[in-house]
N, C-alpha and C positions, 0 to 999 in steps of 0.2 A: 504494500500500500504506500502511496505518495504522499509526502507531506502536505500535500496542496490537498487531498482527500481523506487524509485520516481525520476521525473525530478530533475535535480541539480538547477532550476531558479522556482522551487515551491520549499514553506515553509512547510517546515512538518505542519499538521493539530493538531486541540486539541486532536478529538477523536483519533488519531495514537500516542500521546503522549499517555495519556490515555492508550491506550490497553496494554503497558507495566503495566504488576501487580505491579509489584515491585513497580514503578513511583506511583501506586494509592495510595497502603500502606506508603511510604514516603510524598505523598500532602496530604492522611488526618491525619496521624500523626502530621505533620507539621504544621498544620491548627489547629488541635485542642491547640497544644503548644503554638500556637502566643494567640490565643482567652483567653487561660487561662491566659499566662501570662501578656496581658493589664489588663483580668478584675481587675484581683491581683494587678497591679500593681496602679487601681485606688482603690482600698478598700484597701490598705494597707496603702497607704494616708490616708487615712479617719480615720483610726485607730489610728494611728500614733498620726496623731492631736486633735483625742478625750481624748486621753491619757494624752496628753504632754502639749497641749496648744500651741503648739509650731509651726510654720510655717517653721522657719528653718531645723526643723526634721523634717519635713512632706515632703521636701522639699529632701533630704538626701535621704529618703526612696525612692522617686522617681526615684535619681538618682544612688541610689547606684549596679543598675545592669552593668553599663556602667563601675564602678571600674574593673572590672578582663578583661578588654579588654585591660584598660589601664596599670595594672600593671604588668600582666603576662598574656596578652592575647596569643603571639603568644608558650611560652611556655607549659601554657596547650592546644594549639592547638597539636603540637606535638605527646602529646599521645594518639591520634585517629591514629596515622601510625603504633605508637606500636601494636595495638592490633585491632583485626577486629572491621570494622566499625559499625557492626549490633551491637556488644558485646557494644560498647563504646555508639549507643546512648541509648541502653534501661536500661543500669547500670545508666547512666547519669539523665534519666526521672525519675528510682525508686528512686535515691535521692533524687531528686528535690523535687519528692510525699510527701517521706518523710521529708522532712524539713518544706517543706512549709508546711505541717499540724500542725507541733507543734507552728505554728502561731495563726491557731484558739485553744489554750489552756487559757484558762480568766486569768487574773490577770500576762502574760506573759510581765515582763516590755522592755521598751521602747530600752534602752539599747542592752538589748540580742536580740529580733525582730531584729534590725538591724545587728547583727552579723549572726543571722540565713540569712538573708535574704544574704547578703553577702558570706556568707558559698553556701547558694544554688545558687547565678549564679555565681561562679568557675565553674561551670557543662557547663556555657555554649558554651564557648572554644572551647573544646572537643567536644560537640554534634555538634554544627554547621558545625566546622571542617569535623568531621565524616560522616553529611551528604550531604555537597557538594563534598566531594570526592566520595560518594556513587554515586550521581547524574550524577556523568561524567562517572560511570560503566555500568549503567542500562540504559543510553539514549546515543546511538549513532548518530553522526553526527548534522543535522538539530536539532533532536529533542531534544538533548541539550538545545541549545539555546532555542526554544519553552517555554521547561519545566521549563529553570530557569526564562523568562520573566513571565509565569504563575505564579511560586511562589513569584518573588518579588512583584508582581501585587495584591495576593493574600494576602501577609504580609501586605504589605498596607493598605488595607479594611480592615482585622483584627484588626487592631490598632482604625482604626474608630470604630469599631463596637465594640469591646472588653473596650474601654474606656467607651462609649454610656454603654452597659450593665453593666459595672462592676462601675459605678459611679449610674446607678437606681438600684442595687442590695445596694447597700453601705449604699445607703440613709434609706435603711429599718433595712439590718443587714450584715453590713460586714463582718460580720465571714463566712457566707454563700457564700459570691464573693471567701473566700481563700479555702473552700470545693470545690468547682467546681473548682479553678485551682489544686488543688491537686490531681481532678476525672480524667484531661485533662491529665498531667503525666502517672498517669495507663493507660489510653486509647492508649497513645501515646506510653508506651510502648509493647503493648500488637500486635498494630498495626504490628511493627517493625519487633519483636521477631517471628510473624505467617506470616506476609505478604513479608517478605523480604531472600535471601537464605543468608547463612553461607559461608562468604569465607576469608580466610588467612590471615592472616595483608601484609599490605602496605609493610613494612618494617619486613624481617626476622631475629629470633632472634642475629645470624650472623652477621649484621649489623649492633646492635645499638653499641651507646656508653656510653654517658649519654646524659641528658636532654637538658642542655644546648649548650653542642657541635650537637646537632643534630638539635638544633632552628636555631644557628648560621646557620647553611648548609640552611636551608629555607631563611635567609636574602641573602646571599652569591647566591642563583641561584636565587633569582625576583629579586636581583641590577646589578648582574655580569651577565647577557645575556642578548643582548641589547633589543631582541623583549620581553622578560619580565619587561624589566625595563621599556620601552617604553609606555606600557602597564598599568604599577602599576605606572607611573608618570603623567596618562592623567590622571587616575581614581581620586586618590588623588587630583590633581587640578580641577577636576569636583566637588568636593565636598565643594569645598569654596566659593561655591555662591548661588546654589540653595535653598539653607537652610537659608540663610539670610531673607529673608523675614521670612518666621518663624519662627523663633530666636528673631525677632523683636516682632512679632503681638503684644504684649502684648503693650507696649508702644506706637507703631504705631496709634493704634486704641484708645488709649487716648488720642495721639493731636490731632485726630480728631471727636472724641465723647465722651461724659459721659454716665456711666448709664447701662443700659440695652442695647443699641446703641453700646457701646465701647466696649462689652463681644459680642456682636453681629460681630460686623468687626472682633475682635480678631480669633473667631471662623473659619469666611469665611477664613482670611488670612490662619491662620492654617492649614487648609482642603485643599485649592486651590493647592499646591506642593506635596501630594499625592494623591490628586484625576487627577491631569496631570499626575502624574508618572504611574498611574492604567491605564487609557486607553493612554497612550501610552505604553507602556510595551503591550498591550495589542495587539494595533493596529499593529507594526511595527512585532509582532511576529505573526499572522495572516492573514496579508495583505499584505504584503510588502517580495518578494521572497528576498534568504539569501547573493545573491552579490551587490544587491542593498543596503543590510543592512549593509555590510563594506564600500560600497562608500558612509555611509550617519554619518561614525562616524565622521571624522572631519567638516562639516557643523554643526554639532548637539554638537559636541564642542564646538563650537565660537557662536551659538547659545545660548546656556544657563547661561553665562551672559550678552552677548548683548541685550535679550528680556528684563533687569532689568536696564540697561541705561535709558530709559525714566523716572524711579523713581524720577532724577534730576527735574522733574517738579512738582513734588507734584502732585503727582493725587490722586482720591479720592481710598477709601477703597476699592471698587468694584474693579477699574482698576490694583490696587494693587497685587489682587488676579487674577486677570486675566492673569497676567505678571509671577504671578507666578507658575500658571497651568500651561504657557507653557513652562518656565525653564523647571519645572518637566515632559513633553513630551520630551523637547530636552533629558533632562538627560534620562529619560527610554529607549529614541529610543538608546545611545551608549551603556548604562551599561551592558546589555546582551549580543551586542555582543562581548565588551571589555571582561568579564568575560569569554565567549565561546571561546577565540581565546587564553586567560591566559593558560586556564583549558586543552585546548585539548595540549599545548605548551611545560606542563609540564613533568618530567620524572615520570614513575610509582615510586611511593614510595616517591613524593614530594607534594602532592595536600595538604591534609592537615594541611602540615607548610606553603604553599605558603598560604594557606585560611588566617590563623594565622596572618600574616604579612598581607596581606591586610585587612582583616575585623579590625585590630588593627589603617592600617594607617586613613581608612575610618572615624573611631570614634576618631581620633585625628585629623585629616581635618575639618569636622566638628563642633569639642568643639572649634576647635581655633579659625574657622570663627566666631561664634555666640560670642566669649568671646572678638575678638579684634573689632568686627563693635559695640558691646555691649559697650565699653570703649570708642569710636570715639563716638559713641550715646551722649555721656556724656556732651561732647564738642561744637559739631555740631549738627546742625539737622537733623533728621534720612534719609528725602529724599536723601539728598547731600551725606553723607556717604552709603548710597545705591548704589546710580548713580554712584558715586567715583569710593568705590570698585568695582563694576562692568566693569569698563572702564578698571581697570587695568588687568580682569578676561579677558576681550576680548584682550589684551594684551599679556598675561599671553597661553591662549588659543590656540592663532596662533602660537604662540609658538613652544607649544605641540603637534598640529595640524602636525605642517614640519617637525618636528622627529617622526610621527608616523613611524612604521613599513609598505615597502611595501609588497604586493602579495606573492613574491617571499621567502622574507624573514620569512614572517610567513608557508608560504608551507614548506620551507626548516627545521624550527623549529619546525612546529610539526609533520612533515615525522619523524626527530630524537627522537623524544616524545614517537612515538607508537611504532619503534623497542624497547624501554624499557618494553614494560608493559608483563609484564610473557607467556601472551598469542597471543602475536602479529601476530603469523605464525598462527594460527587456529583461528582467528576472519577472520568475512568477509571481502574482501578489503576498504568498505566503514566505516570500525571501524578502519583503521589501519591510516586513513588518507590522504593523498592529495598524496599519489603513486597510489590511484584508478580513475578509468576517472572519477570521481565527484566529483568538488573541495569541498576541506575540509571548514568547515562553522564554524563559531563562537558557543562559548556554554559557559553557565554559569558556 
């Protein structure tokens, strides 16, 4: 069934996501990129510290791919508008191939590894950028939203499964975990360049200026329009709490086990806020039709730190994880449509500074929470600064919740979205947006 024909209170399906080609060549590309890049990113560990002796470079190595978000994230976001999206991710992959191979060379010291490593995610900007912009070209309507719940649902498990094999690859011969991500690159570009068509950059030559004045313009339209700002203000304070619990495991599970028992809880804690984020990301985009799924952003706001107030009691490890599986369903059931309703809101030629600016605030929401409950940890007991911050998230929340954007106001912002985009008059009415009888839907 056709987006232009499906019920507007049915959810587009997986297999109708799916039948767009393009969509299959961007989720297995995409798919293989995440796979390679946990395995890597656990054998590069492993390397590191066979090397050095060092836990704090080991340590470094792990997190040095989160540097280029933070230092010039949304500027090399930017240059996926310059230049067609296909061009920017498979230049981006062959990099990466190549950088990351000359990691497995022997005797490559410790020092440069981490610059190379460095050097290859600047690439990641760019690609990402490039292919959530791509993703709001190729999926119309509903299946926007579907598509990007499938893939953040899908990054997810990768990360499970990508750590899991690339820590039993490691343990034999790490060099082997950084070949196979380097195999994922080619693949990944090869996917792209055959599976995906050729079209014009975002942004025509005409247009630009330079770099920086054109990042600026991506900060200037997600703070300066109020249903964007609304938007990228829930998002970012969604991000200050779910994550706390894993930020913690490590400690958590030491005051209350040793041993084998304490890497044990560590683990569940771990796992439990992305295995909630998976099926629900899951659920809410297969079950659950797409105006249910805007009446369900603000409960699901105030939900995701309120399910972590009971932490104030000290409960055991299990219950800990439990609390935080279902943070991670609250967070998955908004994030999709929060991002579907960004993405459709935008002008053509703005999506991948706007990605820029939010995937940058997302990974400084984030470091902050884990580094300020991290220092309260210090002080206090973990429970109570759980429960704490959390009270203040359900504070915080409702907040954000009464200035969300209503109905009207997102119809009205992304009706003026789709007169931008080049093609507006010769797309179907249900790609043009909320001037066709089927209201306009959220999308990643």
């Amino acid at each position: 069934m056709s987006d232009e024909t499906r019920p507007s209170n049915r959810p587009a399906t997986f297999s109708e996501v799916f039948g767009e080609r393009e969509y299959r060549a961007v989720f297995a590309a995409s798919l293989l990129s995440w796979l390679g890049d946990y395995i890597s990113k656990a054998a590069v560990t492993v390397i590191v510290y066979q090397q050095s002796q060092s836990v704090a470079l080991s340590a470094a190595a792990f997190a040095i791919s989160y540097l280029p978000w933070l230092v010039g994230g949304p500027l090399l976001a930017t240059l996926a508008e310059r230049y067609p999206y296909r061009n920017v991710m498979v230049c981006c992959d062959l990099a990466r191939m190549a950088l990351i191979a000359l990691i497995v060379i022997p005797g490559v010291p410790v020092p440069v590894m981490l610059v190379i490593l460095f050097v290859a995610t600047l690439a990641n900007p760019p690609s990402q950028a490039a292919r959530s912009a791509l993703l709001a070209v190729i999926l119309p309507g509903d299946k926007l939203v579907v598509g990007l719940s499938l893939n953040n649902s899908v990054s997810q498990a990768a990360q499970v499964a990508g750590y899991a094999v690339g820590a039993g690859i490691a343990a034999f011969n790490p060099r082997a975990a950084i070949v196979v991500d380097s195999c994922t690159f080619l693949a990944s570009a090869l996917l792209i360049w055959f599976g995906t068509k050729h079209r014009p950059p975002a942004m025509p030559e005409h247009h630009r200026s330079n770099l920086f004045r054109e990042t600026a313009e991506g900060f200037r339209l997600v703070f300066g329009r109020p249903v964007l700002r609304g938007i990228a203000l829930l998002v970012f304070s969604a991000m200050l709490f779910s994550i706390v619990p894993e930020g913690l495991a490590a400690a958590w599970a030491q005051e209350k086990a040793e041993g084998t028992a304490a890497g044990a809880y560590q683990a569940l804690i771990m796992a439990a806020n992305p295995l909630g984020f998976i099926i629900g990301g899951l659920a809410m985009a297969r079950l659950v039709p797409p105006h249910v799924r805007r009446r369900l952003v603000r409960p699901f706001a105030v939900i995701s730190p309120l399910i972590l107030v009971p932490s104030l009691l000290n409960p055991s490890p299990v219950w800990v994880a439990v609390l935080a599986a279902i943070s991670g369903f609250a967070v998955a059931g908004l994030m999709p449509v929060a991002n579907g309703l960004f993405v459709q809101a935008l002008p053509h030629g703005y999506r991948a500074r706007a990605f820029g600016v939010m995937a940058t605030g997302v990974q400084l929401m984030q470091g902050a929470a884990v580094l300020i409950t991290g220092v309260l940890a210090e002080h206090f007991e973990i429970p109570l600064v759980v429960g704490v911050w959390s009270i203040g998230g359900v504070a915080l929340m409702l907040f954000m919740a009464s200035s969300w954007p209503n109905t009207h106001q997102f119809d009205v912002a992304i009706a003026e979205a789709a007169k931008s985009h080049p093609d507006a008059e010769e797309r179907p009415p249900a790609q043009r947006g909320p001037s066709s009888p089927r209201p306009a839907h959220a999308q990643p």
